[in-house]
N, C-alpha and C positions, 0 to 999 in steps of 0.2 A: 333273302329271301328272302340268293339263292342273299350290322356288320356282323361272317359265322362268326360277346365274347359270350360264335356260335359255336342254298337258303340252299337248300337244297334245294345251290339249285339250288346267303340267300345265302344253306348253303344253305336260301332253301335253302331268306334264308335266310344245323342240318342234322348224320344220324342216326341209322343204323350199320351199327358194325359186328361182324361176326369172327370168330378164330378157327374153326375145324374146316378142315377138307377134307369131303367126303366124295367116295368113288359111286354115284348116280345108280347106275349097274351094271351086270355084267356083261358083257362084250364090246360095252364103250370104248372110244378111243378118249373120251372125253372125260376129266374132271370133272363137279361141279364145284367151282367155290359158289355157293348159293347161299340163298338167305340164312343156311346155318355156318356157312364158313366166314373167308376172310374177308372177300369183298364184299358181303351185303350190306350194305350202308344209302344211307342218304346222304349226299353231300353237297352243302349250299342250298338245300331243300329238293334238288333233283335224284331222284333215287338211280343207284348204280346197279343196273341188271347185273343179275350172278354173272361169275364171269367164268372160263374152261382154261383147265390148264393141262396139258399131256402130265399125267403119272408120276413124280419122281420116285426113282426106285429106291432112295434111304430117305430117312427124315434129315429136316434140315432144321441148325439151328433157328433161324425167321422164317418169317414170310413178307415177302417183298412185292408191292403193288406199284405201276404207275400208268397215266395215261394221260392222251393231251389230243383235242379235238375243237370242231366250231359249230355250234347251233345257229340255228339264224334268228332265236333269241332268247332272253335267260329268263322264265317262269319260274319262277319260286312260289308255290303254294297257291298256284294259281294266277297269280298276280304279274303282271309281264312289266320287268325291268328295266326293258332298256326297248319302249315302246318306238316301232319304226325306226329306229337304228337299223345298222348292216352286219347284224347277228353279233356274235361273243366267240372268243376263243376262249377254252378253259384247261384245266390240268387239275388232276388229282395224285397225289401220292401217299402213298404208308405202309406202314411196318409194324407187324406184329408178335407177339410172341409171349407165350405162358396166358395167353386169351386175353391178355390186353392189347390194342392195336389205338397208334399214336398216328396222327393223319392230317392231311393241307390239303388245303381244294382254292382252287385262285381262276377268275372269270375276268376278260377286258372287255369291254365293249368296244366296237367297231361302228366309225362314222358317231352322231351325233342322236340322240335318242330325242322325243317331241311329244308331247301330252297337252291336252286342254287340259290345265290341271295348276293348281298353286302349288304343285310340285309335282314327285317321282321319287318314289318310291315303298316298300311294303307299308307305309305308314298311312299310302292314302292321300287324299287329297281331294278337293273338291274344285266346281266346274267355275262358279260363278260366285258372288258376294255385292252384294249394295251399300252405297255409302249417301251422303249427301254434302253440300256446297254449305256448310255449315258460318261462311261467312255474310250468307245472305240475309238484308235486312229485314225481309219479308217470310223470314222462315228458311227451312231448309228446304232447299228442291234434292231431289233422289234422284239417282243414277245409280246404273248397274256394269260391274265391271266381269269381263270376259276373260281368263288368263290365259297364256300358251307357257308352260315351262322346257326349256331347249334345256337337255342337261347331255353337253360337252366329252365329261368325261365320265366311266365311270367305272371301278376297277374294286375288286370284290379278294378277300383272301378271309379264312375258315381254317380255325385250328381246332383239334378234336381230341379225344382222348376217352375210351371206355374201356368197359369189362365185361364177359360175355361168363355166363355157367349156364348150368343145367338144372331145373328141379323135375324129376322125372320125366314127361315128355315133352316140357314146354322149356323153352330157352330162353332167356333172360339178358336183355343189355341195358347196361348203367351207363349211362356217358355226359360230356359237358363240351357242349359249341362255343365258339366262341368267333363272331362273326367282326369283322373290321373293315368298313364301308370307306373308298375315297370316290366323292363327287365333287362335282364342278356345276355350278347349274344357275338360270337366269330364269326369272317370269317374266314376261312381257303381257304389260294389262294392253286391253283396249275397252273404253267406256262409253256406255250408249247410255247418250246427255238426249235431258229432255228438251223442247222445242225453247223452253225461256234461258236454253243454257248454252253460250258460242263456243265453249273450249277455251278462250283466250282470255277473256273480258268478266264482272263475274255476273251473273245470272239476271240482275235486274238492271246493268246498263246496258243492255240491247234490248230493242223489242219484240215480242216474240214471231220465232220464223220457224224453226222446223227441228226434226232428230238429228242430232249430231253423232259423228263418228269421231273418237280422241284418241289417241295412242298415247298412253304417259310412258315413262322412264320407266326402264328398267329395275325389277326387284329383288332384290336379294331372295334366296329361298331355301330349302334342306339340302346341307350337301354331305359331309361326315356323316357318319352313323356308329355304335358299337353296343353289340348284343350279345348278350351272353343267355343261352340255354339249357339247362340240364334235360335229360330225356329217356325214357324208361322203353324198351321194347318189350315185346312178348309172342313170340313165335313157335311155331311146331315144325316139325318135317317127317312126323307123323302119320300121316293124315294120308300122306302119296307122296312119293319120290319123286312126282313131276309140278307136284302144286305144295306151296308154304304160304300160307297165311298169316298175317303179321298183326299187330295194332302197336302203335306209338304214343307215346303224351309227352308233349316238350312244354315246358314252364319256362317262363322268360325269368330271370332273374337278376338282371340288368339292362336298362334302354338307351340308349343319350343318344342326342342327335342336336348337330350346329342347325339353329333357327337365328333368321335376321334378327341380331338386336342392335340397340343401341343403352350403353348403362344398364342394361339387364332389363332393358324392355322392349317386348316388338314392337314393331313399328312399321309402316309403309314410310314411302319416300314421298315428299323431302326430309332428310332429317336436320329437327331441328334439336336444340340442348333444354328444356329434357325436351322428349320427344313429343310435338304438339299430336300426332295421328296416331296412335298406339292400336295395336290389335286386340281385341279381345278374346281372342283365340289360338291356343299353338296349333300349326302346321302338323305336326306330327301327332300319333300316336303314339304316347308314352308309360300305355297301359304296362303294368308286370303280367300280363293274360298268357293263358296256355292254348292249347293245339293238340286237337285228337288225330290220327291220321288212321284210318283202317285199309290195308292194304292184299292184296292176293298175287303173290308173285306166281311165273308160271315157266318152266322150262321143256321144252321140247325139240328132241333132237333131230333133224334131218335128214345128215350124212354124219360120218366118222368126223368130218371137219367144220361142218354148217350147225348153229343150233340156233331153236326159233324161241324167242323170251318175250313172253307180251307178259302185261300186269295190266293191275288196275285198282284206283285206288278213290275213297272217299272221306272227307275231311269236316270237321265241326271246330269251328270259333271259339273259344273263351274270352276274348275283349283281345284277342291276340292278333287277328286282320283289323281291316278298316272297312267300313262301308261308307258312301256318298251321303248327303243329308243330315237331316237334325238339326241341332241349336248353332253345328260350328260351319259354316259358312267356307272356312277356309282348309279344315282340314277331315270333316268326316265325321264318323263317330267311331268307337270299337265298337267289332260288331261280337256278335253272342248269338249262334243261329249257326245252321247247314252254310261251308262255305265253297267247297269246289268237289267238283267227280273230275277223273283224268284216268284215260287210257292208253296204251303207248305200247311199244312194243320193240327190241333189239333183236339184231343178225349176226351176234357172231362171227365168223369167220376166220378159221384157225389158217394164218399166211406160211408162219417158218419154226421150226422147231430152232432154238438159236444152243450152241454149245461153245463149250471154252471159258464158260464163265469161273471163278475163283470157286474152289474148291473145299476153302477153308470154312470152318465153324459160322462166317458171319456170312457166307451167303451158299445159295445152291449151283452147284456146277452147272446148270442150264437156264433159260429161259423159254418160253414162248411167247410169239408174237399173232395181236390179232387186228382184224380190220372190222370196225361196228360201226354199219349202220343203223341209225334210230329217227325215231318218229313218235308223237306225240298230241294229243285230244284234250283240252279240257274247257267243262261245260263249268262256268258260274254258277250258283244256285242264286248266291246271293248278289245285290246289285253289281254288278263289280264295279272295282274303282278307276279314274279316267286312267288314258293310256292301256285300256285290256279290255278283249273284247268280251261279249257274252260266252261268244266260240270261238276259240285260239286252239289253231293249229303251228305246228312248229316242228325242225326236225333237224338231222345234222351227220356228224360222224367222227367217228374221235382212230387211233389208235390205241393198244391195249399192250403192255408186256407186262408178264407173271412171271415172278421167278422164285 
Protein backbone atom coordinates (compact mmCIF):
# COMPACT_ATOMS: atom_id res chain seq x y z
CA UNK A 1 0.00 0.00 0.00
CA UNK A 2 -2.06 -2.40 0.85
CA UNK A 3 6.00 -4.32 0.30
CA UNK A 4 3.92 -4.54 4.58
CA UNK A 5 9.15 -4.29 6.03
CA UNK A 6 5.34 -3.22 6.50
CA UNK A 7 -0.90 -1.27 2.76
CA UNK A 8 -3.38 -1.40 4.41
CA UNK A 9 -4.59 -2.54 2.32
CA UNK A 10 -0.14 -2.18 1.11
CA UNK A 11 -0.90 -3.39 4.12
CA UNK A 12 -1.89 -0.39 3.11
CA UNK A 13 0.56 -0.53 2.16
CA UNK A 14 -0.22 -1.14 7.50
CA UNK A 15 -1.47 -0.99 11.57
CA UNK A 16 -3.53 -0.69 14.00
CA UNK A 17 -3.76 -3.30 16.45
CA UNK A 18 -5.43 -3.63 19.62
CA UNK A 19 -5.58 -6.45 22.75
CA UNK A 20 -8.71 -6.12 25.04
CA UNK A 21 -12.20 -7.34 24.57
CA UNK A 22 -14.59 -5.33 25.71
CA UNK A 23 -18.32 -6.18 26.33
CA UNK A 24 -20.07 -2.93 24.24
CA UNK A 25 -23.10 -3.18 26.63
CA UNK A 26 -25.50 -4.64 28.39
CA UNK A 27 -28.09 -6.85 26.86
CA UNK A 28 -25.86 -7.48 23.79
CA UNK A 29 -25.39 -10.62 22.37
CA UNK A 30 -22.53 -9.12 20.73
CA UNK A 31 -18.64 -8.66 21.75
CA UNK A 32 -16.91 -5.86 20.49
CA UNK A 33 -13.30 -6.55 19.54
CA UNK A 34 -13.09 -2.70 18.46
CA UNK A 35 -10.76 -0.28 18.01
CA UNK A 36 -9.68 -0.88 21.75
CA UNK A 37 -9.38 -4.75 21.46
CA UNK A 38 -7.79 -7.27 19.28
CA UNK A 39 -8.80 -6.68 15.99
CA UNK A 40 -8.48 -2.99 15.38
CA UNK A 41 -5.80 -2.74 13.07
CA UNK A 42 -4.96 -1.76 9.69
CA UNK A 43 -3.69 -4.17 7.66
CA UNK A 44 -2.01 -3.74 4.15
CA UNK A 45 -3.25 -0.14 4.58
CA UNK A 46 -6.98 -1.41 4.62
CA UNK A 47 -8.44 -1.00 8.02
CA UNK A 48 -10.23 -3.99 9.60
CA UNK A 49 -13.70 -3.10 11.11
CA UNK A 50 -13.99 -4.16 14.85
CA UNK A 51 -15.01 -7.38 14.55
CA UNK A 52 -18.09 -9.34 17.36
CA UNK A 53 -17.44 -12.39 18.89
CA UNK A 54 -20.11 -14.27 21.28
CA UNK A 55 -18.94 -13.99 25.10
CA UNK A 56 -16.42 -16.51 26.35
CA UNK A 57 -17.33 -17.43 29.51
CA UNK A 58 -13.40 -18.11 31.06
CA UNK A 59 -10.33 -16.23 29.83
CA UNK A 60 -8.35 -17.75 27.41
CA UNK A 61 -4.87 -18.06 27.27
CA UNK A 62 -4.70 -16.11 23.37
CA UNK A 63 -6.58 -14.54 21.14
CA UNK A 64 -6.96 -16.03 17.91
CA UNK A 65 -8.02 -14.05 14.60
CA UNK A 66 -8.44 -15.04 10.92
CA UNK A 67 -10.18 -14.21 7.81
CA UNK A 68 -10.03 -14.59 4.00
CA UNK A 69 -12.05 -12.75 1.42
CA UNK A 70 -12.21 -10.83 -2.28
CA UNK A 71 -12.38 -7.03 -3.09
CA UNK A 72 -12.75 -6.20 -6.57
CA UNK A 73 -9.74 -4.11 -5.88
CA UNK A 74 -6.74 -3.42 -3.36
CA UNK A 75 -6.54 0.49 -2.24
CA UNK A 76 -4.10 1.26 -0.07
CA UNK A 77 -4.10 4.74 1.11
CA UNK A 78 -5.85 5.67 -1.52
CA UNK A 79 -3.95 4.70 -4.29
CA UNK A 80 -5.56 1.50 -6.29
CA UNK A 81 -3.10 -1.28 -6.92
CA UNK A 82 -4.11 -3.51 -9.06
CA UNK A 83 -5.94 -0.79 -11.43
CA UNK A 84 -8.74 -2.74 -13.81
CA UNK A 85 -7.63 -6.12 -12.80
CA UNK A 86 -10.45 -8.67 -11.51
CA UNK A 87 -10.35 -7.71 -7.96
CA UNK A 88 -7.79 -9.52 -5.18
CA UNK A 89 -8.38 -12.24 -2.84
CA UNK A 90 -6.78 -11.61 0.60
CA UNK A 91 -6.40 -13.15 4.20
CA UNK A 92 -5.43 -11.86 7.45
CA UNK A 93 -4.36 -13.81 10.55
CA UNK A 94 -3.01 -13.21 14.23
CA UNK A 95 -2.59 -13.81 17.64
CA UNK A 96 -2.30 -12.24 20.57
CA UNK A 97 -1.49 -12.08 23.93
CA UNK A 98 -0.16 -9.97 27.22
CA UNK A 99 -1.29 -6.91 24.56
CA UNK A 100 1.15 -7.83 22.12
CA UNK A 101 -0.40 -9.14 18.91
CA UNK A 102 1.90 -10.69 16.11
CA UNK A 103 0.00 -10.66 12.50
CA UNK A 104 0.14 -11.56 8.24
CA UNK A 105 -2.12 -9.97 6.01
CA UNK A 106 -1.46 -11.56 2.18
CA UNK A 107 -3.38 -10.06 -1.09
CA UNK A 108 -3.17 -11.92 -4.93
CA UNK A 109 -4.37 -10.05 -7.49
CA UNK A 110 -6.79 -11.60 -10.09
CA UNK A 111 -6.41 -11.41 -14.05
CA UNK A 112 -3.91 -8.70 -15.13
CA UNK A 113 -3.87 -5.01 -13.68
CA UNK A 114 -3.35 -1.82 -16.67
CA UNK A 115 -2.33 1.78 -15.93
CA UNK A 116 -1.23 4.62 -18.42
CA UNK A 117 1.47 4.94 -16.24
CA UNK A 118 5.58 4.08 -16.34
CA UNK A 119 4.47 1.76 -13.86
CA UNK A 120 2.11 0.60 -10.81
CA UNK A 121 2.33 0.96 -7.91
CA UNK A 122 2.24 3.20 -4.21
CA UNK A 123 5.25 4.85 -5.61
CA UNK A 124 3.50 6.46 -8.44
CA UNK A 125 4.30 6.98 -11.65
CA UNK A 126 3.78 9.36 -14.29
CA UNK A 127 1.62 9.46 -17.78
CA UNK A 128 3.98 10.72 -20.52
CA UNK A 129 7.80 11.91 -20.91
CA UNK A 130 9.72 13.37 -24.18
CA UNK A 131 12.80 12.43 -25.65
CA UNK A 132 14.40 13.35 -29.09
CA UNK A 133 16.30 11.50 -32.15
CA UNK A 134 19.42 12.72 -30.85
CA UNK A 135 21.17 11.14 -33.97
CA UNK A 136 20.00 13.69 -36.09
CA UNK A 137 22.36 15.87 -38.02
CA UNK A 138 20.24 18.85 -38.04
CA UNK A 139 19.57 18.93 -34.35
CA UNK A 140 17.36 17.03 -32.26
CA UNK A 141 13.80 16.54 -33.37
CA UNK A 142 11.37 15.74 -30.16
CA UNK A 143 8.89 13.25 -29.65
CA UNK A 144 6.66 12.28 -26.88
CA UNK A 145 6.24 9.04 -25.61
CA UNK A 146 2.86 7.62 -24.09
CA UNK A 147 3.30 4.55 -21.71
CA UNK A 148 0.67 1.57 -20.74
CA UNK A 149 2.25 -0.55 -17.78
CA UNK A 150 0.38 -4.37 -17.74
CA UNK A 151 1.51 -5.69 -14.43
CA UNK A 152 0.81 -9.53 -14.63
CA UNK A 153 1.19 -10.35 -11.38
CA UNK A 154 1.04 -9.09 -8.34
CA UNK A 155 0.98 -10.69 -4.74
CA UNK A 156 1.43 -8.74 -1.46
CA UNK A 157 2.20 -10.52 2.17
CA UNK A 158 2.64 -7.92 5.55
CA UNK A 159 4.15 -8.94 8.77
CA UNK A 160 3.37 -6.99 11.81
CA UNK A 161 4.03 -6.95 15.25
CA UNK A 162 3.02 -4.34 18.15
CA UNK A 163 2.04 -3.35 21.68
CA UNK A 164 -1.01 -1.76 22.89
CA UNK A 165 -1.21 -0.01 26.82
CA UNK A 166 -3.12 2.54 28.26
CA UNK A 167 -2.23 6.04 29.59
CA UNK A 168 -5.35 7.13 31.41
CA UNK A 169 -8.14 7.44 28.73
CA UNK A 170 -6.23 7.40 25.49
CA UNK A 171 -4.72 3.96 24.26
CA UNK A 172 -1.47 3.80 22.71
CA UNK A 173 0.07 1.26 19.88
CA UNK A 174 3.69 0.95 19.03
CA UNK A 175 4.11 -1.41 16.16
CA UNK A 176 6.38 -2.21 12.96
CA UNK A 177 5.17 -3.34 9.22
CA UNK A 178 6.94 -4.69 7.31
CA UNK A 179 5.55 -5.03 3.79
CA UNK A 180 7.14 -7.54 0.99
CA UNK A 181 5.86 -6.80 -2.72
CA UNK A 182 6.08 -9.59 -5.70
CA UNK A 183 5.41 -8.13 -9.21
CA UNK A 184 5.82 -8.96 -12.60
CA UNK A 185 5.20 -5.95 -14.86
CA UNK A 186 5.83 -4.64 -18.59
CA UNK A 187 5.64 -0.85 -20.09
CA UNK A 188 4.83 -0.71 -23.41
CA UNK A 189 5.64 2.96 -24.92
CA UNK A 190 3.95 4.29 -28.03
CA UNK A 191 5.62 7.55 -29.56
CA UNK A 192 3.99 10.36 -31.25
CA UNK A 193 6.98 11.36 -33.96
CA UNK A 194 6.90 14.53 -35.49
CA UNK A 195 6.05 14.99 -39.26
CA UNK A 196 10.13 15.04 -40.19
CA UNK A 197 10.12 11.60 -38.29
CA UNK A 198 9.09 7.96 -40.33
CA UNK A 199 9.75 5.62 -37.27
CA UNK A 200 11.98 3.56 -39.28
CA UNK A 201 14.54 5.59 -41.15
CA UNK A 202 16.18 8.50 -39.12
CA UNK A 203 14.55 11.96 -39.34
CA UNK A 204 16.28 13.80 -42.19
CA UNK A 205 16.27 10.97 -44.74
CA UNK A 206 12.68 11.27 -45.64
CA UNK A 207 11.04 14.29 -46.49
CA UNK A 208 8.68 15.72 -44.54
CA UNK A 209 5.07 13.97 -44.44
CA UNK A 210 3.12 13.87 -41.48
CA UNK A 211 2.52 12.51 -37.25
CA UNK A 212 3.61 9.26 -36.87
CA UNK A 213 2.25 6.77 -34.52
CA UNK A 214 5.45 4.11 -33.24
CA UNK A 215 5.18 1.39 -30.72
CA UNK A 216 8.73 0.47 -29.46
CA UNK A 217 9.69 -2.54 -27.38
CA UNK A 218 8.89 -3.44 -24.47
CA UNK A 219 10.20 -1.92 -20.88
CA UNK A 220 11.29 -3.16 -18.17
CA UNK A 221 9.61 -1.45 -15.04
CA UNK A 222 9.02 -1.68 -10.93
CA UNK A 223 8.40 -4.95 -9.92
CA UNK A 224 9.67 -6.15 -6.23
CA UNK A 225 9.18 -3.72 -3.51
CA UNK A 226 10.14 -3.98 0.48
CA UNK A 227 9.09 -1.52 3.14
CA UNK A 228 9.36 -1.34 6.43
CA UNK A 229 7.09 1.10 8.74
CA UNK A 230 7.08 1.87 12.31
CA UNK A 231 3.57 3.44 13.52
CA UNK A 232 2.27 5.06 16.48
CA UNK A 233 -1.63 5.02 17.26
CA UNK A 234 -3.67 7.05 19.56
CA UNK A 235 -7.19 6.33 20.42
CA UNK A 236 -9.97 6.58 23.08
CA UNK A 237 -13.22 4.58 23.68
CA UNK A 238 -14.07 7.14 25.81
CA UNK A 239 -15.84 9.44 24.25
CA UNK A 240 -19.01 6.69 23.33
CA UNK A 241 -19.22 3.14 23.35
CA UNK A 242 -20.32 3.33 19.80
CA UNK A 243 -17.79 5.87 18.33
CA UNK A 244 -13.56 5.58 18.75
CA UNK A 245 -11.63 7.99 17.18
CA UNK A 246 -8.28 7.26 16.20
CA UNK A 247 -5.17 9.16 14.60
CA UNK A 248 -1.90 7.14 13.26
CA UNK A 249 1.61 8.22 12.06
CA UNK A 250 3.60 5.55 10.17
CA UNK A 251 7.39 6.64 9.29
CA UNK A 252 8.87 4.74 6.49
CA UNK A 253 12.06 3.33 7.48
CA UNK A 254 13.04 1.44 4.71
CA UNK A 255 12.20 1.53 0.77
CA UNK A 256 13.83 -0.59 -2.15
CA UNK A 257 12.29 -1.39 -5.13
CA UNK A 258 13.77 -3.41 -8.46
CA UNK A 259 14.04 -0.49 -11.29
CA UNK A 260 15.36 -1.42 -14.91
CA UNK A 261 18.97 -1.16 -14.68
CA UNK A 262 21.65 -2.06 -16.48
CA UNK A 263 25.39 -1.85 -14.49
CA UNK A 264 23.58 0.04 -12.06
CA UNK A 265 22.13 2.43 -14.44
CA UNK A 266 18.64 3.00 -15.77
CA UNK A 267 18.26 2.95 -18.87
CA UNK A 268 15.37 2.54 -21.75
CA UNK A 269 15.91 -0.03 -24.29
CA UNK A 270 17.92 -0.80 -26.37
CA UNK A 271 20.47 -1.66 -24.16
CA UNK A 272 23.62 -1.02 -24.88
CA UNK A 273 27.32 -1.62 -22.70
CA UNK A 274 27.41 1.10 -20.89
CA UNK A 275 24.05 2.22 -21.43
CA UNK A 276 23.93 4.87 -24.48
CA UNK A 277 19.97 6.18 -23.22
CA UNK A 278 20.14 6.38 -19.47
CA UNK A 279 17.23 7.76 -17.43
CA UNK A 280 17.58 10.69 -15.52
CA UNK A 281 15.04 9.87 -13.17
CA UNK A 282 13.90 6.82 -10.74
CA UNK A 283 10.59 5.35 -11.35
CA UNK A 284 9.91 5.17 -7.87
CA UNK A 285 9.46 6.88 -4.90
CA UNK A 286 12.26 6.35 -2.60
CA UNK A 287 11.35 8.93 -0.13
CA UNK A 288 11.98 7.66 4.07
CA UNK A 289 8.47 10.02 4.25
CA UNK A 290 5.70 9.48 6.89
CA UNK A 291 1.71 9.36 6.73
CA UNK A 292 -0.92 10.83 9.16
CA UNK A 293 -3.95 8.98 8.93
CA UNK A 294 -7.02 10.44 11.28
CA UNK A 295 -9.62 8.10 11.62
CA UNK A 296 -13.49 7.74 13.19
CA UNK A 297 -14.44 4.40 13.62
CA UNK A 298 -18.20 3.65 14.38
CA UNK A 299 -20.21 0.69 15.59
CA UNK A 300 -23.76 0.04 15.53
CA UNK A 301 -25.73 -2.74 16.28
CA UNK A 302 -29.04 -3.86 14.55
CA UNK A 303 -30.03 -7.30 15.72
CA UNK A 304 -28.47 -9.71 18.37
CA UNK A 305 -26.59 -10.97 15.10
CA UNK A 306 -26.36 -8.10 12.37
CA UNK A 307 -24.01 -5.13 13.35
CA UNK A 308 -23.71 -1.93 11.12
CA UNK A 309 -19.70 -0.37 11.13
CA UNK A 310 -19.17 2.47 8.91
CA UNK A 311 -15.85 4.77 9.42
CA UNK A 312 -14.22 7.31 7.94
CA UNK A 313 -11.11 8.44 7.60
CA UNK A 314 -8.68 11.40 6.25
CA UNK A 315 -5.14 11.41 5.37
CA UNK A 316 -1.94 13.87 4.92
CA UNK A 317 1.40 13.11 3.01
CA UNK A 318 4.89 13.49 4.22
CA UNK A 319 6.87 12.92 0.89
CA UNK A 320 5.27 9.29 1.70
CA UNK A 321 2.61 9.20 -1.45
CA UNK A 322 3.42 10.29 -4.96
CA UNK A 323 1.95 12.84 -6.97
CA UNK A 324 1.97 13.22 -11.03
CA UNK A 325 4.27 16.01 -12.33
CA UNK A 326 7.29 18.20 -11.68
CA UNK A 327 10.85 17.70 -12.71
CA UNK A 328 10.54 13.78 -12.89
CA UNK A 329 8.85 12.98 -16.02
CA UNK A 330 8.92 9.24 -15.24
CA UNK A 331 8.08 8.84 -11.93
CA UNK A 332 6.12 11.85 -9.98
CA UNK A 333 7.26 13.70 -7.21
CA UNK A 334 6.59 12.93 -3.22
CA UNK A 335 4.09 14.57 -2.37
CA UNK A 336 3.70 16.76 1.07
CA UNK A 337 0.04 18.09 1.12
CA UNK A 338 -3.77 16.71 1.96
CA UNK A 339 -3.86 13.22 0.22
CA UNK A 340 -7.17 11.08 0.36
CA UNK A 341 -10.73 11.14 2.52
CA UNK A 342 -12.43 7.40 2.39
CA UNK A 343 -15.62 6.32 3.80
CA UNK A 344 -16.75 2.76 3.83
CA UNK A 345 -18.67 0.89 5.86
CA UNK A 346 -19.08 -3.35 7.16
CA UNK A 347 -22.18 -5.76 7.90
CA UNK A 348 -21.25 -8.17 10.20
CA UNK A 349 -23.20 -10.94 10.21
CA UNK A 350 -22.88 -13.52 13.04
CA UNK A 351 -23.39 -17.20 10.72
CA UNK A 352 -22.54 -20.08 13.54
CA UNK A 353 -21.51 -20.36 16.88
CA UNK A 354 -18.69 -23.16 16.24
CA UNK A 355 -17.72 -25.69 19.41
CA UNK A 356 -15.44 -28.60 20.03
CA UNK A 357 -12.49 -26.60 19.69
CA UNK A 358 -9.27 -27.67 21.94
CA UNK A 359 -9.73 -26.82 25.20
CA UNK A 360 -6.30 -26.48 26.39
CA UNK A 361 -4.33 -23.44 27.61
CA UNK A 362 -3.18 -22.53 23.78
CA UNK A 363 -6.66 -22.04 22.53
CA UNK A 364 -10.43 -21.39 23.43
CA UNK A 365 -12.99 -24.13 23.34
CA UNK A 366 -15.02 -22.29 20.85
CA UNK A 367 -15.19 -20.24 17.81
CA UNK A 368 -17.36 -18.04 15.90
CA UNK A 369 -18.13 -17.54 12.60
CA UNK A 370 -18.98 -14.45 10.36
CA UNK A 371 -20.14 -13.36 7.04
CA UNK A 372 -18.88 -9.42 6.00
CA UNK A 373 -19.99 -7.54 3.57
CA UNK A 374 -18.12 -4.33 2.76
CA UNK A 375 -18.01 -1.32 0.68
CA UNK A 376 -15.86 1.60 0.32
CA UNK A 377 -15.39 5.67 -1.05
CA UNK A 378 -12.54 7.43 -1.52
CA UNK A 379 -12.15 10.91 -2.91
CA UNK A 380 -8.33 12.12 -3.89
CA UNK A 381 -7.65 15.56 -2.72
CA UNK A 382 -4.50 15.43 -4.29
CA UNK A 383 -3.72 14.81 -8.09
CA UNK A 384 -3.99 11.19 -7.88
CA UNK A 385 -1.61 9.02 -9.40
CA UNK A 386 -2.32 7.07 -13.13
CA UNK A 387 -4.26 3.88 -12.54
CA UNK A 388 -6.85 5.66 -9.61
CA UNK A 389 -9.40 7.57 -10.07
CA UNK A 390 -10.31 11.03 -8.64
CA UNK A 391 -13.52 8.79 -7.20
CA UNK A 392 -12.93 4.95 -6.55
CA UNK A 393 -15.42 3.08 -5.33
CA UNK A 394 -14.79 -0.45 -4.36
CA UNK A 395 -16.32 -3.27 -2.38
CA UNK A 396 -16.21 -7.11 -1.60
CA UNK A 397 -16.63 -9.74 1.19
CA UNK A 398 -14.50 -11.85 3.22
CA UNK A 399 -15.24 -14.42 5.90
CA UNK A 400 -14.45 -14.01 9.56
CA UNK A 401 -13.68 -16.70 12.63
CA UNK A 402 -12.68 -15.53 16.22
CA UNK A 403 -11.64 -17.72 18.60
Amino acid sequence: MAVTLLSATRMSYAQVVSSTVQVPFAGSALMNIGPNGDADMTMGGEYKQPKNVIEQERPVFWTWYVDAGYESEYNFRGTNLTPNANGAGFFDARVTKWNFTLGLFGIHQFGHARADSWSIGEGGGSVGATGADAQSPIGPIPYTRFPTTVQTRFDELDVFLSHKFSLGPVDITLGNIAFFISRRATTYEQDVLPPLFDGVEPAWAVPPTFTRFRTVRPNPTIEDEVFDRLYITLSTTKISKYITPSMTYYQTIYSWGAEPTHDGTLFYPPVTNPPSNPRPFNQRNGALGGYLEGRINTRFPITSRVDFDPYGIISVSFRDRTEPGGANPYGGHPLTGWNHVQVGAELPIHLAHLGGFSSTKWAPPDADLYFVPFGAYSYHISNPPPGTDRDEWWGGAKFEVTF
